[in-house]
N, C-alpha and C positions, 0 to 999 in steps of 0.2 A: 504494500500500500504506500502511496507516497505521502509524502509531507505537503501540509497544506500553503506553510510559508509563510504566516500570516495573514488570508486570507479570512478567517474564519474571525477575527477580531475585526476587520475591514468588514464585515458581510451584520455583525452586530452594531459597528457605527453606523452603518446604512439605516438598521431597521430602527434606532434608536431614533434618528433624524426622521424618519417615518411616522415614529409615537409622537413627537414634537409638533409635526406638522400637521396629523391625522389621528388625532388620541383616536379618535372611536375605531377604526381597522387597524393602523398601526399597532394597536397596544396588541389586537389580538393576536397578529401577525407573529411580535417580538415572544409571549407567552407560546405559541405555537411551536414554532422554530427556537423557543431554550428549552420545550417541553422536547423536541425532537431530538435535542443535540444530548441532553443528560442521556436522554435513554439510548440510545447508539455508546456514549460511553459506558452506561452503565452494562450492556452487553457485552463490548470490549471487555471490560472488568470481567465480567460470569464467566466468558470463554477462556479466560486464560490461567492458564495451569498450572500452580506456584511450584509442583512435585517438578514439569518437564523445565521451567526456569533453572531451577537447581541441579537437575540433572545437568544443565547446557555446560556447567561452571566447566572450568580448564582444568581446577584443582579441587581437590576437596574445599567447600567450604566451612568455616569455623560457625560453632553452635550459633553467636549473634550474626553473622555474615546470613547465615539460610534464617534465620527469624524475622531480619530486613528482607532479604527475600519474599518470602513468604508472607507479609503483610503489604509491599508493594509490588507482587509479581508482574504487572504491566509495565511500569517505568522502568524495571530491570530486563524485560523483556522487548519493546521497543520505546528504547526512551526520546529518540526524536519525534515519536508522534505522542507521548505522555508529555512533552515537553509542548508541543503546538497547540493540543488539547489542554492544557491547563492555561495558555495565554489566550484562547478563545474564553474560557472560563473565567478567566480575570476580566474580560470585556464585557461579559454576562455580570456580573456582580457588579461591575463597575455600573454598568447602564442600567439594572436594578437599581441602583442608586440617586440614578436623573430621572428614570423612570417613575418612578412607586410616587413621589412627593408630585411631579407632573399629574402622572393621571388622577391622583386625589384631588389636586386645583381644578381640573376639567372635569370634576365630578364623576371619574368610567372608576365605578368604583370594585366593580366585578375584576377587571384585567391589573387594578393596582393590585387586591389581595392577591390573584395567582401570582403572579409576577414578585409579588414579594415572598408569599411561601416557597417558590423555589428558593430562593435562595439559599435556603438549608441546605438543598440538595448539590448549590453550586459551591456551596462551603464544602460540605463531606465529599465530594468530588476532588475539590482542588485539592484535599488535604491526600485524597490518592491516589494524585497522579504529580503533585508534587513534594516528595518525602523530605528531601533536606529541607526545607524553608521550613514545612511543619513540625520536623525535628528541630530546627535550632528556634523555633518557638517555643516548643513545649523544655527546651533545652533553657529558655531565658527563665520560664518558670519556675524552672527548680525541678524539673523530672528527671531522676537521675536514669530509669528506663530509657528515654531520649539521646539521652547524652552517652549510654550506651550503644544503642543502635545505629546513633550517629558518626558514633568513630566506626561502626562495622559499614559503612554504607560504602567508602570508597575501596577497603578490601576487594567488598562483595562485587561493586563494579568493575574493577579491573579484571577478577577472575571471572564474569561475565562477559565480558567486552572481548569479542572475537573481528579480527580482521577481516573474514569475508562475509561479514553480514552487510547489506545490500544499503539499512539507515547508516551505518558509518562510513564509509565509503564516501556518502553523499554528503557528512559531516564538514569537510574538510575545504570547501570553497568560502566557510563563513567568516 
């Protein structure tokens, strides 16, 4: 599958300028297409198989090395598109944010609640498909679990990170 390039944060600027211009379609639009896009990720997520992850390693990995694993098998498995997908998802949150207080002004008070209860879901999302940022958060808090997993995270990638996979390769013009 290829990388989207950010395209998918461009494609929620749009629909955002769309709620701006057109609360009453637009909003339906933008709740549509973040109701579309969680659930494609969240499939991603279901299909992917934290046992055949770990299996891929070079080397054996150590007990926290496969726990990081195992709790983000996606982003270890392909991280350029967990990586493209979480900056669509930061665009969704984002425009959740101009959005929700918008459409409440223009009274569409149906598409600001959905549009804001997603957001839950584009939180518990970005937190997995981006694991260090969520680890050196919960690392600022005082979780010492975090700050374990966190120092396993770049192990776990290196013995992960194979040369002739197809996203790294492509990695390297940026």
């Amino acid at each position: 599958m290829r990388v989207m390039k950010g395209l998918g944060a461009v494609a929620v600027s749009a629909l955002l300028g769309w709620v701006v211009l057109d609360p009453a379609v637009g909003a339906w639009a933008l709740a549509a297409a973040e109701f579309a896009f969680l659930a494609w990720i969240a499939r991603e997520l279901r299909r992917t198989d934290a046992a055949a992850v770990r299996a891929r390693a070079r080397s054996p990995l150590e007990p926290d090395e496969a726990e990081v694993v195992s709790r983000y098998p996606l982003y270890f498995k392909r991280p350029a598109f967990a990586r493209e997908s979480s900056s669509t998802l930061a665009a969704f949150g984002l425009a959740t944010l101009i959005a929700v207080p918008w459409l409440t002004y223009k009274l569409q008070w149906a598409p600001a609640i959905l549009v804001g209860v997603l957001l839950f879901a584009v939180a518990r999302l970005t937190k997995m498909l981006s694991p260090v940022y969520a680890l050196r958060l919960a690392t600022a808090k005082g979780e010492r679990d975090a700050l374990r997993l966190l120092s396993a995270h770049d192990g776990a990638a290196r013995k992960l990170s194979a040369p002739d996979q197809p996203e790294a390769q492509g990695e390297g013009g940026r």
